[in-house]
C-alpha positions as CSV (number, residue, x, y, z in Angstrom):
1,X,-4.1,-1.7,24.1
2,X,-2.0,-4.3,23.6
3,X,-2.7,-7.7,25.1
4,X,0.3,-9.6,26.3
5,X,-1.2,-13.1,26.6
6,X,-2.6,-12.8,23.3
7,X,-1.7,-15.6,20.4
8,X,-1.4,-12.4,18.0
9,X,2.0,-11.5,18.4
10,X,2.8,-7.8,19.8
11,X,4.1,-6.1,16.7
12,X,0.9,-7.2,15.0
13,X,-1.2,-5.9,17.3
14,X,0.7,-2.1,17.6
15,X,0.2,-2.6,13.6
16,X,-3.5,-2.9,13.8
17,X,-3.3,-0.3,16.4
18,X,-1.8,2.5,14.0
19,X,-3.7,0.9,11.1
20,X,-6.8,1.4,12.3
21,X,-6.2,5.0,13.7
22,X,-5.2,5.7,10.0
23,X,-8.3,4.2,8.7
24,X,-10.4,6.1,11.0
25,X,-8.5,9.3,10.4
26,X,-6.9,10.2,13.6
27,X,-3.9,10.0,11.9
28,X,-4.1,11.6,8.6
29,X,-1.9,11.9,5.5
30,X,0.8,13.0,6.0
31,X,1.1,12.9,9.5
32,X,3.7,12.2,11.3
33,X,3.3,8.5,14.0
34,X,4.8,9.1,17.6
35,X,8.5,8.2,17.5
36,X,9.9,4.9,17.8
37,X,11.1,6.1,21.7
38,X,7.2,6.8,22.2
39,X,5.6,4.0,20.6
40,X,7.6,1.8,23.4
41,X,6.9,3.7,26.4
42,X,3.0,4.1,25.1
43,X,2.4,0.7,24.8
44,X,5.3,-0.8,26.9
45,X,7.2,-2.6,24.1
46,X,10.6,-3.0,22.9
47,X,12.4,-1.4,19.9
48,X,11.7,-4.6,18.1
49,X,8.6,-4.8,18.2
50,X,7.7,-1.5,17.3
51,X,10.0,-1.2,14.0
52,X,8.4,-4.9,13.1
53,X,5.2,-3.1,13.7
54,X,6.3,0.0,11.4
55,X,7.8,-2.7,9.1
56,X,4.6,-4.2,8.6
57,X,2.2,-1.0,8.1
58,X,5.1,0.3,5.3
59,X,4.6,-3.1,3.5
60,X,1.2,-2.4,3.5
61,X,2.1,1.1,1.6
62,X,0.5,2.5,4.3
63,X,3.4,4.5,6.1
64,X,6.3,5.7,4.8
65,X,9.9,6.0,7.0
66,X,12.8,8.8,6.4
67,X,15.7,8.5,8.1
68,X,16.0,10.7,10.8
69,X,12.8,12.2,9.8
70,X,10.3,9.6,11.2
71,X,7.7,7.8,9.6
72,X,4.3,9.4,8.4
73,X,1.4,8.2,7.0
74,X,1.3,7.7,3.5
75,X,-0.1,11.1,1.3
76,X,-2.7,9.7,-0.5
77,X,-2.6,10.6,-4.3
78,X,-5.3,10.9,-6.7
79,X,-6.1,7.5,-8.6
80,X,-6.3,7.3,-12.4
81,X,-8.9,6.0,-14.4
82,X,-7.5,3.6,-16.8
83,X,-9.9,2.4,-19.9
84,X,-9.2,-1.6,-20.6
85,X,-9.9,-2.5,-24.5
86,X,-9.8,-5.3,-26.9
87,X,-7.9,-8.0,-26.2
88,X,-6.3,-6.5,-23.0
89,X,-4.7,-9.1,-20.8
90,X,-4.0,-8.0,-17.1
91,X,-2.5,-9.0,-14.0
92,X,-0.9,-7.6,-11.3
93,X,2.3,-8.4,-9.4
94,X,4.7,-7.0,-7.3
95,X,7.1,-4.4,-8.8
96,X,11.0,-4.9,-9.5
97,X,13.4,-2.4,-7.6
98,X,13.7,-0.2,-10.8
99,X,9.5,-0.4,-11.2
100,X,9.5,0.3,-7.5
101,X,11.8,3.8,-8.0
102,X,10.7,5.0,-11.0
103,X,7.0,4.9,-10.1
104,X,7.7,6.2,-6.4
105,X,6.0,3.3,-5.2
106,X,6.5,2.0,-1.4
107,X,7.8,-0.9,-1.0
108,X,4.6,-3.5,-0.5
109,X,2.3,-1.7,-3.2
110,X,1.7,-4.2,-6.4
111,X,1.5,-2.8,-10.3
112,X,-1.1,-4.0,-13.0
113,X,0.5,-5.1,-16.2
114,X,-1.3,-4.1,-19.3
115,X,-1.1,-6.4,-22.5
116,X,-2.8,-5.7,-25.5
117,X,-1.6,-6.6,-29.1
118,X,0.8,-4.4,-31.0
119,X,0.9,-1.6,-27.6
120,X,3.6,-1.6,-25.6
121,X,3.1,-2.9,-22.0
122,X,1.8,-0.5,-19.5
123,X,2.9,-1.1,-16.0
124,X,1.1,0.9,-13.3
125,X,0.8,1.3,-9.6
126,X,-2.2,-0.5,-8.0
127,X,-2.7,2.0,-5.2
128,X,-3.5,4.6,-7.3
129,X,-5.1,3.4,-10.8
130,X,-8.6,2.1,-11.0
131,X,-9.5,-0.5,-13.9
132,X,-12.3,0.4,-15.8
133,X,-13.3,-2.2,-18.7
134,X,-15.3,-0.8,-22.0
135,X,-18.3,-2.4,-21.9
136,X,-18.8,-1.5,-25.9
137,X,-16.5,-4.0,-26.2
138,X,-18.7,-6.6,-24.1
139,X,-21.3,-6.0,-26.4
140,X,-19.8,-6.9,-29.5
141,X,-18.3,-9.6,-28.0
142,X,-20.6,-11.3,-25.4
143,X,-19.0,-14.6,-24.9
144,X,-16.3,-12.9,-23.4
């Protein structure tokens, strides 16, 4: 429930609310959250709150909103194993609009950007590629 005479502020606490019933699976992918109407007579708060609380939990990549359709939690989608050789150089950052559309990422979901010498730079989204580094490379190369 959501305690008024908290220090956390009210939005954050609906968050951590809806975050954790995704986490625990009551909601599941896919699903659609109570509308905004019922999230403010459930826990007694105003339109305000409750779209700074979806507005957090969709930076978070963790819901996603359609106009006039709701919001639901995020799908989750099957993560890539990506093999890091040589001289690889990676970092991760947060994605430009274009990045953002043509990877169908939601808006607070990073990228990794993959360097390596004479390849072209990979850009990929975080929530869904795992890093895997080739250890035969460590071994010819253990100061690395």
């Amino acid at each position: 429930m959501i305690d008024f005479g908290s220090d956390r502020p009210v939005h954050r606490q609906l968050a951590d609310i809806i975050r954790t019933d995704i986490a625990s699976g009551r909601l599941k992918p896919g699903q659609a959250l109570p509308s905004e109407t019922r999230l403010m007579q459930q826990y007694e708060l105003g339109r305000v709150a409750v779209r700074q609380a979806l507005g957090v939990l969709r930076g978070e990549g963790l819901i996603v909103t359609v106009k006039r359709e709701g919001s639901h939690v995020r799908p989750q989608l099957p993560v890539e194993r990506v093999v890091i050789e040589g001289e690889a150089e990676v970092s991760a950052r947060m994605p430009s609009p274009e990045e953002r559309k043509e990877l169908d990422i939601p808006e607070g979901v990073p990228v990794f950007v993959i360097k390596q010498p004479r390849k072209r730079e990979r850009v990929l989204a975080a929530d869904r590629t795992t890093l895997v580094w080739d250890n035969s490379q460590q071994a010819r190369n253990p100061e690395r």
